[in-house]
C-alpha positions in Angstrom: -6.8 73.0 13.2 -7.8 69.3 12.8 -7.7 66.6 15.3 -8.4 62.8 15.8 -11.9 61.6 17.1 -12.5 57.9 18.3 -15.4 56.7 19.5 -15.5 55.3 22.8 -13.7 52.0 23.7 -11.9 52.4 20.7 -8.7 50.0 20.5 -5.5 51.6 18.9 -3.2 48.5 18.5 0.8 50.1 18.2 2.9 47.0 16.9 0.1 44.5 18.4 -0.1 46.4 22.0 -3.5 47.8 22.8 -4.1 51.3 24.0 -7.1 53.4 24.4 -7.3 57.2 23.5 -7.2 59.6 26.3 -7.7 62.6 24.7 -4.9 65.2 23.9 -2.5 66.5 26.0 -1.5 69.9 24.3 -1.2 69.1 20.8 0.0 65.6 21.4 -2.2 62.2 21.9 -2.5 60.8 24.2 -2.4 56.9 24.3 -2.2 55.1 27.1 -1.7 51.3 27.2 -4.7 49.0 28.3 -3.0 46.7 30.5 0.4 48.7 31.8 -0.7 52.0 32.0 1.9 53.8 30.4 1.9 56.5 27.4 2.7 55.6 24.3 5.5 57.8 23.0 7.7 58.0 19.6 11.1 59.1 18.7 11.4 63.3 17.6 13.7 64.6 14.9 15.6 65.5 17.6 16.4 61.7 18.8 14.8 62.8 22.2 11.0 60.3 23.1 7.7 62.5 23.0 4.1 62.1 22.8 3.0 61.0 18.8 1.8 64.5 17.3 -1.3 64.1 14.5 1.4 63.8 11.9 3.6 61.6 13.5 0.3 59.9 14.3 -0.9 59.7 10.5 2.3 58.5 9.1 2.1 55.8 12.0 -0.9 54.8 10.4 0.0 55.0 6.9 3.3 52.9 8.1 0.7 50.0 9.5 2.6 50.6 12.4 -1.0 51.5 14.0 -4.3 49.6 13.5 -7.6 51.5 14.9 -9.9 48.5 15.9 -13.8 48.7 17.1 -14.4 49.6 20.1 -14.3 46.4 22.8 -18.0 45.2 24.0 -18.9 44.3 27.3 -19.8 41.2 26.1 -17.2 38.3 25.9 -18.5 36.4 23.1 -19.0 39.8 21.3 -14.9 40.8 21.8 -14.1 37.5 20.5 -16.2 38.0 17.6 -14.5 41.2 16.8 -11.4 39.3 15.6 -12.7 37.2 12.9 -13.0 38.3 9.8 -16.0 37.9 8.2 -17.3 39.2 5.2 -20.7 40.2 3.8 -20.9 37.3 1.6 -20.0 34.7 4.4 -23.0 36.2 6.5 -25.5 34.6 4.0 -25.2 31.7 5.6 -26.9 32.9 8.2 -30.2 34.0 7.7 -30.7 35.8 11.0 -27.4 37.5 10.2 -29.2 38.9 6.8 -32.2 39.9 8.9 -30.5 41.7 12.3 -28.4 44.1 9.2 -31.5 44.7 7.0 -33.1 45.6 10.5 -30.6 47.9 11.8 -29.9 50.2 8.9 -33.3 50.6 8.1 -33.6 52.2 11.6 -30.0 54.2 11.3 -31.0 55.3 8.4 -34.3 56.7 9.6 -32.5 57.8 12.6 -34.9 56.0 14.8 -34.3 56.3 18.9 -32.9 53.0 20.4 -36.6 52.6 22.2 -39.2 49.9 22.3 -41.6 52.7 21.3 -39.8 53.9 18.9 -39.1 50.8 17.5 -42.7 49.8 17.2 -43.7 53.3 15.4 -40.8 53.0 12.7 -41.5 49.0 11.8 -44.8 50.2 11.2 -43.8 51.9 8.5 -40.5 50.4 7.0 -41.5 46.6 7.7 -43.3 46.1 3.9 -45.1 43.3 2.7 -41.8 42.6 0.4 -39.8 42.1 3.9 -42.6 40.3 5.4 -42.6 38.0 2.8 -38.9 37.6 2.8 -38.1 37.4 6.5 -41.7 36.8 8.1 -43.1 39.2 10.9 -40.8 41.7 12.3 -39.1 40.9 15.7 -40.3 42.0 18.9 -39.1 46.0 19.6 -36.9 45.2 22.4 -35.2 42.2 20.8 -34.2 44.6 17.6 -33.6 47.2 21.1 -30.9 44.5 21.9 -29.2 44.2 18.6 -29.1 47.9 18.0 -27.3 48.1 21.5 -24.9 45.3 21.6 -23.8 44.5 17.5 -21.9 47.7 16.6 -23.0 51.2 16.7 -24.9 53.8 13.7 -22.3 54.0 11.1 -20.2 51.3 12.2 -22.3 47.7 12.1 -20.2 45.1 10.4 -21.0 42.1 8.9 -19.5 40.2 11.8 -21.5 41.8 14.4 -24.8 40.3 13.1 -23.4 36.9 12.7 -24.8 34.5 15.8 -22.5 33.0 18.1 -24.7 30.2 19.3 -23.2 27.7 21.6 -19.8 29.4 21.8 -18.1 30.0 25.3 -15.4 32.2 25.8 -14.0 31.3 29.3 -11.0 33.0 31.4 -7.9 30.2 31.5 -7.4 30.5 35.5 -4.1 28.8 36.7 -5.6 28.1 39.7 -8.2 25.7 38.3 -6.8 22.4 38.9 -10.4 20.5 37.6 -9.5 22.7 33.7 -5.4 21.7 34.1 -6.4 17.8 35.2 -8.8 17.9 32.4 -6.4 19.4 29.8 -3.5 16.9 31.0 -5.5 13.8 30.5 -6.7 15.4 26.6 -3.2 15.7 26.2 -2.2 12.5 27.4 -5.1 10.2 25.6 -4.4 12.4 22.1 -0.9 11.7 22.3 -1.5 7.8 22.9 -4.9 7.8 19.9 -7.3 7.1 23.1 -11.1 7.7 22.1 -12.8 10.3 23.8 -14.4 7.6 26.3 -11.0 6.3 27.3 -9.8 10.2 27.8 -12.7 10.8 30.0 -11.7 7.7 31.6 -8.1 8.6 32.8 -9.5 11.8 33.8 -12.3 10.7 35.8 -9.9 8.2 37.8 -7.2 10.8 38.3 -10.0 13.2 39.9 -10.8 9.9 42.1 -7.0 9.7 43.3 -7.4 13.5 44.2 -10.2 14.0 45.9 -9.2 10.4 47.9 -5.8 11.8 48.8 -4.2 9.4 47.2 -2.5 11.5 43.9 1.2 10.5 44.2 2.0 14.6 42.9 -1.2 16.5 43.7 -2.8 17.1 47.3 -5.7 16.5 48.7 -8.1 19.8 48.3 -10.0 20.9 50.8 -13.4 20.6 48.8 -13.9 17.9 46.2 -13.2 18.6 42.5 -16.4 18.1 40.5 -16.1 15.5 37.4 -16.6 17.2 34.1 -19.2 15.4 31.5 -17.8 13.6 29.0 -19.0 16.3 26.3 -16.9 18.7 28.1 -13.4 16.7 27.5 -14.7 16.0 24.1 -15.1 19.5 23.4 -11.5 20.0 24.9 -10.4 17.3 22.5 -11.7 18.9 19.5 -10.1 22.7 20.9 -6.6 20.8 20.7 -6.8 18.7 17.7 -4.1 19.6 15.3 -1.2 18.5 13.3 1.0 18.7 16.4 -1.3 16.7 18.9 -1.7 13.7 16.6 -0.9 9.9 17.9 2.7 9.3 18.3 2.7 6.2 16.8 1.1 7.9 13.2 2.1 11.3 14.1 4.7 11.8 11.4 2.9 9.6 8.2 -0.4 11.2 9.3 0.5 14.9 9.6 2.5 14.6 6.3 -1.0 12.9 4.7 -3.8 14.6 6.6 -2.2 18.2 7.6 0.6 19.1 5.7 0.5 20.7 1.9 1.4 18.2 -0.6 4.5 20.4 -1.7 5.8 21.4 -5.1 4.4 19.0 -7.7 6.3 17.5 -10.6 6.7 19.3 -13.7 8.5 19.0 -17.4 9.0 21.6 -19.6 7.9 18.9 -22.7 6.2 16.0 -23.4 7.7 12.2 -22.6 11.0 14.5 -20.7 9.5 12.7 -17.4 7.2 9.7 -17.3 5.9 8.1 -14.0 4.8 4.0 -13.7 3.4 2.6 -11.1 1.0 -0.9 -10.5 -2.1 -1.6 -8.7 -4.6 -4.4 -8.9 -7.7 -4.2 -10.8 -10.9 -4.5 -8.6 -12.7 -7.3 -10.7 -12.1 -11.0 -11.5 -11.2 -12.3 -14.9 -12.3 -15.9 -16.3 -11.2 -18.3 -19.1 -14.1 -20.3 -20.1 -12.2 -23.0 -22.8 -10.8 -23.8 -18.9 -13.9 -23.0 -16.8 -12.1 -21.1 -13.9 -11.6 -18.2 -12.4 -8.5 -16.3 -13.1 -9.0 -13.5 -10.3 -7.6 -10.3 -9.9 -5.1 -9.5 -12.6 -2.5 -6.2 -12.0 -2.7 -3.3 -14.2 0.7 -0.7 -15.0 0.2 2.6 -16.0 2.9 5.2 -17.9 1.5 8.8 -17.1 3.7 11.4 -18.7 3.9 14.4 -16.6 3.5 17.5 -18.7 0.3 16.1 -20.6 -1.0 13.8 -17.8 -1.5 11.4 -20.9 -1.5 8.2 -20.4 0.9 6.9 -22.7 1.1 3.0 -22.1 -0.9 0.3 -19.9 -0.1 -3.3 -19.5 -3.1 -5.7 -18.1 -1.0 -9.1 -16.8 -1.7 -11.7 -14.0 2.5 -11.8 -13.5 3.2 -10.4 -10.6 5.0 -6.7 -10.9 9.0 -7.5 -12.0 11.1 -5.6 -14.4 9.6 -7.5 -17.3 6.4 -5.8 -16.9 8.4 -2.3 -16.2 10.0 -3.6 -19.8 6.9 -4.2 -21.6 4.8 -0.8 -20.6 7.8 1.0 -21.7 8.0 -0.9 -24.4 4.3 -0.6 -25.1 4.8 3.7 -24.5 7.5 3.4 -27.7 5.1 1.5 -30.1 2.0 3.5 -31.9 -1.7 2.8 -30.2 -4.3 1.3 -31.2 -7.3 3.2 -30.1 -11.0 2.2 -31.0 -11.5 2.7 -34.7 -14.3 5.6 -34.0 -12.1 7.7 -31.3 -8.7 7.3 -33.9 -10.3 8.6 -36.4 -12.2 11.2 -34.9 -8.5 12.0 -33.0 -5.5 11.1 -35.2 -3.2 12.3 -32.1 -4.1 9.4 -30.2 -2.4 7.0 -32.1 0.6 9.3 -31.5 1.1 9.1 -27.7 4.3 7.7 -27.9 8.3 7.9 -27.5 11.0 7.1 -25.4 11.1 9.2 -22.2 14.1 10.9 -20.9 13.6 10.2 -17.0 11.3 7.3 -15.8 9.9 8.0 -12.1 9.2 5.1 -9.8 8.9 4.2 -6.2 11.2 2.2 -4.4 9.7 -1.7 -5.3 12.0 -4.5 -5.9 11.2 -4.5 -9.9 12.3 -1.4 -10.1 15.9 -1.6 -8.3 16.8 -5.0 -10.1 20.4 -4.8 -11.8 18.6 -5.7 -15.3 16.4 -2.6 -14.7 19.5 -0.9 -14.3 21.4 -2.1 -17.3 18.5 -2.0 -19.3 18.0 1.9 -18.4 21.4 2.5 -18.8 21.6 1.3 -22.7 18.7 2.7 -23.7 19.8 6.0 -22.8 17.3 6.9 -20.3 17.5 8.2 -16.0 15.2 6.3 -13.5 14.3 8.6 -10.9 13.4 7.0 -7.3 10.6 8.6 -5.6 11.2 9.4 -1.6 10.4 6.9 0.5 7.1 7.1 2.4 6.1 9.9 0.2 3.2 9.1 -2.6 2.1 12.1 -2.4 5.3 12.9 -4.5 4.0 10.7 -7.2 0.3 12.4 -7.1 -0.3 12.8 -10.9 -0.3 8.6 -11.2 -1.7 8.1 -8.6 -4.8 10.0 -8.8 -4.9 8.8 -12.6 -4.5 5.3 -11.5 -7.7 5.2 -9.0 -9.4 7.2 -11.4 -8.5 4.4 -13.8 -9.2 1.4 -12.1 -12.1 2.9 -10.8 -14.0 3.6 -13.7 -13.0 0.3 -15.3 -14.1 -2.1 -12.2 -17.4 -0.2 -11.4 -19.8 -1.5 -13.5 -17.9 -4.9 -14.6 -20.2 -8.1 -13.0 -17.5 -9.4 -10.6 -16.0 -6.5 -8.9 -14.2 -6.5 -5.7 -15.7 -5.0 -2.7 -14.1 -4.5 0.1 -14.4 -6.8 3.1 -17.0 -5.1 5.1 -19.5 -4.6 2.1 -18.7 -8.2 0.9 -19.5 -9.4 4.8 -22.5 -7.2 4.7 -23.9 -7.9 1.5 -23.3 -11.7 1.5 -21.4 -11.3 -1.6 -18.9 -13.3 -3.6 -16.9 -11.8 -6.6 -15.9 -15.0 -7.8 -19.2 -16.3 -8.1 -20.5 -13.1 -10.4 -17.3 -13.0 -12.9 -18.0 -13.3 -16.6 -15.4 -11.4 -18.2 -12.6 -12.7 -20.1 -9.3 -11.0 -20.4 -9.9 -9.9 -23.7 -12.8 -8.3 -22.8 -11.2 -6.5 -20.2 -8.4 -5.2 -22.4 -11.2 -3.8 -25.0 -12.7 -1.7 -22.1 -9.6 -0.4 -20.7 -8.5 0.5 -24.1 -11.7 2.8 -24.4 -11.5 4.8 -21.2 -8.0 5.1 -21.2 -9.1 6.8 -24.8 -11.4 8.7 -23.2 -9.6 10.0 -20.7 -6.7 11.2 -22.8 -9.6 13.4 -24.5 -11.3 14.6 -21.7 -10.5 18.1 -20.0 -9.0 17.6 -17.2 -8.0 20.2 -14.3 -4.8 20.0 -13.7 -4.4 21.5 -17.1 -6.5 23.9 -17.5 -9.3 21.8 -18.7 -7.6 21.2 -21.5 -7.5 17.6 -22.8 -4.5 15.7 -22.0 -4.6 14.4 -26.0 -4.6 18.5 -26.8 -1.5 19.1 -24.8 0.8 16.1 -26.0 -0.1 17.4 -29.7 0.7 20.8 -29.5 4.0 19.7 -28.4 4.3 17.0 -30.7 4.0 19.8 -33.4 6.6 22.0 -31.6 9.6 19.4 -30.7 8.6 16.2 -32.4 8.3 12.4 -31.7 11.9 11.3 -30.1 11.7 7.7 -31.0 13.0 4.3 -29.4 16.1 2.9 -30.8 16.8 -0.8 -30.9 13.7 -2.1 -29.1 14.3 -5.6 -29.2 17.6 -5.2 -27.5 16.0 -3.4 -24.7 12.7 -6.0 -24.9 15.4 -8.8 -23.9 17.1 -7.0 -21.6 13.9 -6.6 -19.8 13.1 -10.5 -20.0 12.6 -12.7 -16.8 16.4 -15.0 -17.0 16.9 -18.7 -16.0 20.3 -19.8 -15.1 21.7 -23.4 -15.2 19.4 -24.7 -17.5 20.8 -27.9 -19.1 20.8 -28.7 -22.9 21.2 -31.9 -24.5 20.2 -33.7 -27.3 16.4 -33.4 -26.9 16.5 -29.8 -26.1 15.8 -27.9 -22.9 13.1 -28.7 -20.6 11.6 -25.5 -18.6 8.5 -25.5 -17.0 7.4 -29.0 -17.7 7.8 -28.2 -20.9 10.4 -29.6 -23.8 12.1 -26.6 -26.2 14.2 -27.7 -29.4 15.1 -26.6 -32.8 16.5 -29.4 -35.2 19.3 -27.0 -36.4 19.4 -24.6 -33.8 20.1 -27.6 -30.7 23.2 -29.3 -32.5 24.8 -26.1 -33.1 24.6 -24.7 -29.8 26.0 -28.3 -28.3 28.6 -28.0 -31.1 29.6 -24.6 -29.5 29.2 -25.0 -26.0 29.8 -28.6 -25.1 34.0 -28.3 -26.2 34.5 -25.2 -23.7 31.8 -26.7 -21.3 33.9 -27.3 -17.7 34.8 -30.6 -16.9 33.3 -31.1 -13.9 29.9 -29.8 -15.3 30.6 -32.3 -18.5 28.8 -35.7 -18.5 29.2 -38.9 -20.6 26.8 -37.5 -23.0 26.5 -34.3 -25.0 25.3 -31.4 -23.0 26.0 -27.9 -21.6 24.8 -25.3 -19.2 23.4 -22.6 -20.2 21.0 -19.6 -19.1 18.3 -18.4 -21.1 15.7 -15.5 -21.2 11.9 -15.7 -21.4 8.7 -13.2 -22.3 6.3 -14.2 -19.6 3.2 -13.3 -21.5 4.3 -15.7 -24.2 6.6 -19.0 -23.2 6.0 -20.4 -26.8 9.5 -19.3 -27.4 12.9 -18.8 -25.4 16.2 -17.3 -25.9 19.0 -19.4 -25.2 22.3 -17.3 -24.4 25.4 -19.2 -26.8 28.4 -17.7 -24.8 31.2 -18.6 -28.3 28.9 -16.5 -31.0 27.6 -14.4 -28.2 24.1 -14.3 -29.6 20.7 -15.5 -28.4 19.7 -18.5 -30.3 15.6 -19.1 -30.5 14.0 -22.8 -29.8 10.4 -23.5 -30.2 8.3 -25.9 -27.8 7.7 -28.7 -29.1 4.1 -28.9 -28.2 3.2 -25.6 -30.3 -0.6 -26.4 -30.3 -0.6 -26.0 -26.2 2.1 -22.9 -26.2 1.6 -20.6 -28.7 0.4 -17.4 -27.4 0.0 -18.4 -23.6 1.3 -16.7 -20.7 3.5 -18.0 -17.9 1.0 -17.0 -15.6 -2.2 -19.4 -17.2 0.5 -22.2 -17.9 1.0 -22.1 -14.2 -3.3 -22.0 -13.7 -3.3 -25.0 -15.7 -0.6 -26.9 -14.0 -2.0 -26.1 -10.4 -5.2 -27.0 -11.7 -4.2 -30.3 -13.7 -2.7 -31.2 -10.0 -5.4 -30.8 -7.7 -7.5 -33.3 -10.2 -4.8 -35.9 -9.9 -5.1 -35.3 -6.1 -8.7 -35.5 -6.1 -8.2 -38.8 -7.8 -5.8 -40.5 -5.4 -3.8 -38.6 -2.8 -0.2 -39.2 -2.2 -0.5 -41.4 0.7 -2.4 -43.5 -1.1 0.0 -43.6 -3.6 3.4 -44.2 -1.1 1.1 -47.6 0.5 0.7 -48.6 -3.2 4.1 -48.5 -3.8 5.2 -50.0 -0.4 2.7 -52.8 -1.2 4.7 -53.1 -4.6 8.2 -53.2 -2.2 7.1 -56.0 -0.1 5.8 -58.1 -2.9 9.3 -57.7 -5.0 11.2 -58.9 -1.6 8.7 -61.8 -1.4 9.9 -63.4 -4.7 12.6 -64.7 -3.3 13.0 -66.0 0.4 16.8 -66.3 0.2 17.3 -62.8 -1.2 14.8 -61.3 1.8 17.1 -64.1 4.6 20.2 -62.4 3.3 18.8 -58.5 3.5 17.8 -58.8 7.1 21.2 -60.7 7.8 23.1 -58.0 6.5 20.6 -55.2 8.2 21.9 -57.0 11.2 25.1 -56.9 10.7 25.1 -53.2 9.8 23.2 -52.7 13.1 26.5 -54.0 14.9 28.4 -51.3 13.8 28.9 -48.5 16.7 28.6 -45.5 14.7 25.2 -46.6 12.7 23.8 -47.9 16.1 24.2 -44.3 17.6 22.7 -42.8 14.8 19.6 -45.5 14.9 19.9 -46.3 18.4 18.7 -49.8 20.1 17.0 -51.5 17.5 15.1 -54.7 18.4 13.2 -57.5 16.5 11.1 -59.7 19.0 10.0 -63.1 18.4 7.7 -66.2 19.9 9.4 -69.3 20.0 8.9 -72.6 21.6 11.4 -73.8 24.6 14.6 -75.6 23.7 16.3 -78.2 25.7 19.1 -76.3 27.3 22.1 -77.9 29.4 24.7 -76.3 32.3 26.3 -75.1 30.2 24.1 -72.8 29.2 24.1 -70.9 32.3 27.9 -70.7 33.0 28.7 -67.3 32.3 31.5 -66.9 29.8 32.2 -63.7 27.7 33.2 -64.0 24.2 36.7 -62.4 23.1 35.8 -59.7 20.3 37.8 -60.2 17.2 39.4 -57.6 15.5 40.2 -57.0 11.7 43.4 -59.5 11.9 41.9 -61.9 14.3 39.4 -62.1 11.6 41.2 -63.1 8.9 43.3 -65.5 10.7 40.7 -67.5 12.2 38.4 -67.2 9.8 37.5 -70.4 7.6 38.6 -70.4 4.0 36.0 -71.4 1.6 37.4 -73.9 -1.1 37.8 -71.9 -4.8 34.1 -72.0 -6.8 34.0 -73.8 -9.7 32.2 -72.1 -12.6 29.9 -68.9 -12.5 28.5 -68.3 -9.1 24.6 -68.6 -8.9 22.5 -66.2 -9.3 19.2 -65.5 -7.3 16.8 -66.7 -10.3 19.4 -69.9 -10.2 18.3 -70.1 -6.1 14.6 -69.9 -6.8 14.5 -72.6 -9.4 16.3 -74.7 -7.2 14.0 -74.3 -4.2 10.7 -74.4 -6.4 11.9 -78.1 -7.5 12.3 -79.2 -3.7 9.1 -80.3 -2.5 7.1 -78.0 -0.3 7.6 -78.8 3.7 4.6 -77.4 6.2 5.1 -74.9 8.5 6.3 -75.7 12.3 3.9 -75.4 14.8 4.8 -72.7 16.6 4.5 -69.0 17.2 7.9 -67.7 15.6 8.6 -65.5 12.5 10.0 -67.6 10.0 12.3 -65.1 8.3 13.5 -67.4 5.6 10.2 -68.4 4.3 8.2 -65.1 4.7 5.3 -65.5 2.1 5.7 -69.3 1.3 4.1 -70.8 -1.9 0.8 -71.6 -2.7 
């Protein structure tokens, strides 16, 4: 008859409960549970509870229903030890782990006594020159005594036994410790608020203060002083309780979802250009223009990634800021045929090939990419835009590791990269004052790595090549091309409303635009149904036109009777072909801080007051009558309680006075018909009234009197004559 044997201290775990093996009782076990004493028992055929028999026992463990563990040491660290779950290839790392197993089961296997004697004899014998020279000298007899004794028994020595447990302590949690629950309290509190450890250690050493003082508003005074824990003890405590759930409140939720949490379940398509992602970063190095000699700076680079190839199938390099044009052009750009370097196309035909129109464009939630012409433009060409969830990049991982990989590799070795702040600080250095490259330059070398990246393996596939995957596909379903392009290129234009045309054409960005046949037919059209408060004396209309921002040589003007866009030129073609909105802009800021360096515009407002003062001057009588109607003006209540008191004061010399004079009278005020009643008629003019250059001959015949002598503004004769 068989029966179960279990060595002693054995653990039997029943559904996660431990019990210990007590034997048999009759030709049942008997089980007995470690902590409340009672029998284990299971239901009989019968419905009726019983001791397990063997086979109720074995089909218990076949279940899983029961786990045999190893039996429990008396040793803490040892018991703790027993739950993890090491394996021999994880104990390599430890070479005394290696050396305590190669020690022990030469000894088992010899069946060797667990004595110092003993021990001594047998390494005598089994401790080679091949183990010397592997491990060294053999360990003293009663250390290997030790490990025989305490890390598993013959037959049963795991891996994890011989592992060392240096410098962990396993400690009861009491609930009577108040030191542990003020420590644990103040960990929680400082994690919770993103304290450092110091600060932790802080709070915890002045709560300690406030209870051993008596002074703890919830905890009384105890009768012996609480000991301060070290500072490496709370940080240990801080290190046992970090975890997604104990993160700082105020970046709990971003940094659990970054840090902790899985990334989720990434995008896929099922073929090439079915989902594309863009996105925008700045490129870490600074451009130049030497025909201008300046610095450019940083410009932005957009990247098309389609999804199932991880190609990238479109890049744009612009100083514009991010808008829907530039969404416009790298789509546009994804439609159109490549141009990779000459060597790379013709060593890999496909790469030319990485093209199409997409069938769902993801983005994130920038303003570019929620604009109403984004919108209509998506909508006609026949495409979904897709809006990534907010606060989420992770969703958009594919573009954005390919963008940093990107700009990385492009900005690392260019003279003029960016640094960030604290290597710029520490290293003295300036970007601006190392950059060489021009922007053509830099388009060359992005068109090469972005080429070699489409050919290199890359993981997410398999390591297969990016260029390898779009082709196979190509071959299988086929390139779905763009329809009308240039319909969706204008939608995707920057717009201008309220522009005014006229004879001479529009002006837009201090520039002129015209056509010779184009501008008389558009005023022909659109000056007739132009409104009439918007209609002046001559010939013009409003209008709104659209623009290409990396080339402002030409505009679209909108003609709303033949509903077309009608093309003008600018008229200085030398200066505009080609150039981008962006450099026009550089040059303009530019051209303006020279004309500042060369006068300011205060110095330019005293010129032209200078000039003011000199045209009154000409003629006294004109300047008499301008201040006597200023004063007049300044009689009027409502002016003076906009202007206030306004006062001119004046040195003159004393006038003979008489009694008059000091009689106090008050003077009737005269309204609008007292005025024109008592007011004196002035006899009928004969001939044309004077004229001011008719006043100045007169008074440069009259002989020229000198001044009075006396302090007092002359009004009248401000400036005089030489």
């Amino acid at each position: 008859m068989t029966f179960h044997k279990f060595q002693p201290g054995t653990i039997i775990e029943i559904e996660g409960a431990e019990h210990t093996a007590a034997g048999y009782s009759g030709d049942r076990l008997l089980l007995i549970h470690r902590i409340k004493g009672t029998t284990f028992q299971c239901e009989q055929p019968d419905g009726s509870m019983a001791l397990p028999t063997d086979e109720q026992f074995d089909q218990l463990l076949f279940d899983g229903t029961v786990v045999i563990r190893t039996a429990r040491s008396g040793n803490k660290v040892r018991n703790f030890n027993e739950k993890a779950e090491w394996a021999l290839g994880d104990t390599e790392i430890d070479d005394k782990a290696v050396l305590r197993a190669t020690i022990c089961d030469l000894l088992d296997g010899r069946g060797v006594a667990n004595g110092n004697k003993s021990i001594e004899l047998a390494l005598k014998e089994v401790w080679t020159h091949d183990l010397i020279a592997r491990f060294g000298p053999a360990p003293a007899p009663r250390t290997i005594r030790s490990w025989r004794a305490s890390r598993g028994h013959i037959g049963n020595r795991h891996p994890r036994h011989m592992v060392s447990l240096t410098g962990r302590k396993v400690e009861d949690i009491r609930a009577s410790d108040l030191n542990k629950q003020i420590m644990w309290l103040s960990v929680l509190r400082g994690l919770d608020a993103g304290s450092s450890v110091a600060a932790i250690h802080a709070d915890y050493t002045a709560t300690i203060a406030q209870v051993n003082d008596g002074i703890h508003p919830a905890i009384h005074k105890p009768e012996k002083p609480l000991r301060i824990l070290d500072e490496r003890t709370v940080r240990r405590a801080c290190v046992a309780l970090e975890s997604s759930e104990t993160l700082a409140r105020h970046v709990a939720k971003a940094a659990a979802e970054q840090d902790w949490l899985g990334a989720g379940k990434p995008l896929i398509a099922d073929f090439v250009m079915q989902r594309v992602i863009i996105d925008h970063t700045w490129i870490n190095a600074h451009v130049v223009c030497p025909k201008l000699q300046m610095v450019l700076g940083r410009p932005w680079l957009t990247l098309v990634i389609d999804v199932k190839s991880r190609a990238i199938v479109g890049h744009v390099i612009t100083f514009i800021d991010p808008s829907a044009w530039t969404v416009g052009e790298a789509l546009r750009r994804m439609a159109l045929p490549k141009r990779p370097p000459l060597v790379m196309a013709e060593q890999y035909p496909v790469l030319r090939m990485l093209r199409g129109k997409a069938g769902e464009l993801i983005v994130d939630n920038a303003s570019e990419f929620r604009s109403h012409a984004m919108e209509a433009a998506a909508r006609h060409a026949g495409f979904s835009v897709t809006f990534c969830p907010i606060g989420q990049p992770r969703y958009r991982a594919i573009c954005e590791r390919a963008i940093g990989t990107l700009n990385s590799r492009l900005s690392k070795d260019l003279p003029g990269r960016a640094l960030t702040l604290h290597d710029a600080r520490r290293l003295g250095y300036d970007a601006e004052d190392f950059a060489v490259v021009m922007m053509d330059e830099l388009e060359a070398v992005a068109n090469q790595i972005i080429a070699d990246y489409n050919t290199s393996p890359h993981e997410g596939l398999g390591s297969r090549q990016p260029a390898l995957v779009f082709q196979q596909d190509l071959n299988k379903y086929g390139i779905n091309n763009f329809a009308d392009l240039d319909s969706f290129r204008r939608d995707t234009m920057a717009v201008v409303e309220d522009a005014q045309l006229s004879p001479s054409g529009l002006r837009a960005f201090g520039l002129r635009f015209h056509d010779i046949h184009a501008v008389p037919d558009l005023l022909n059209d659109l000056v007739p149904i132009e409104p009439r408060r918007r209609r002046r004396s001559d010939a013009t209309a409003t209008v709104h036109f659209r623009y290409d921002p990396s080339d402002i040589s030409t505009i679209h003007v909108w003609n709303r009777k033949s509903r077309k866009y009608v093309e003008l030129q600018c008229a200085d073609e030398r200066y505009a072909d080609g150039i981008p909105l962006w450099l026009h802009e550089k040059i303009q800021a530019e051209a303006k801080a020279q004309g500042a360096a060369f006068n300011t515009e205060e110095e330019r407002l005293t010129m032209r007051g200078h000039l003011i003062q000199a045209i009154r001057s000409i003629s006294p009588r004109a300047l008499a009558e301008s201040r006597k109607r200023v004063a007049q003006l300044l009689e009027i209540p409502r002016l003076r309680q906009i202007t206030g008191n306004l006062v001119d004061l004046t040195n003159a010399e004393p006038d003979a006075v008489s009694l008059g004079d000091f009689i106090a009278q008050d003077r009737a005020a005269l309204t609008a018909i007292d005025h024109e009643i008592l007011s004196s008629r002035p006899a009928p003019r004969k001939g044309r009234a004077k004229t001011d250059l008719d006043y100045r001959r007169e008074e440069a015949a009259q002989p020229q009197l000198a001044p009075p002598a006396r302090e007092r503004k002359n009004l009248a004769g401000k400036g005089g004559y030489a």
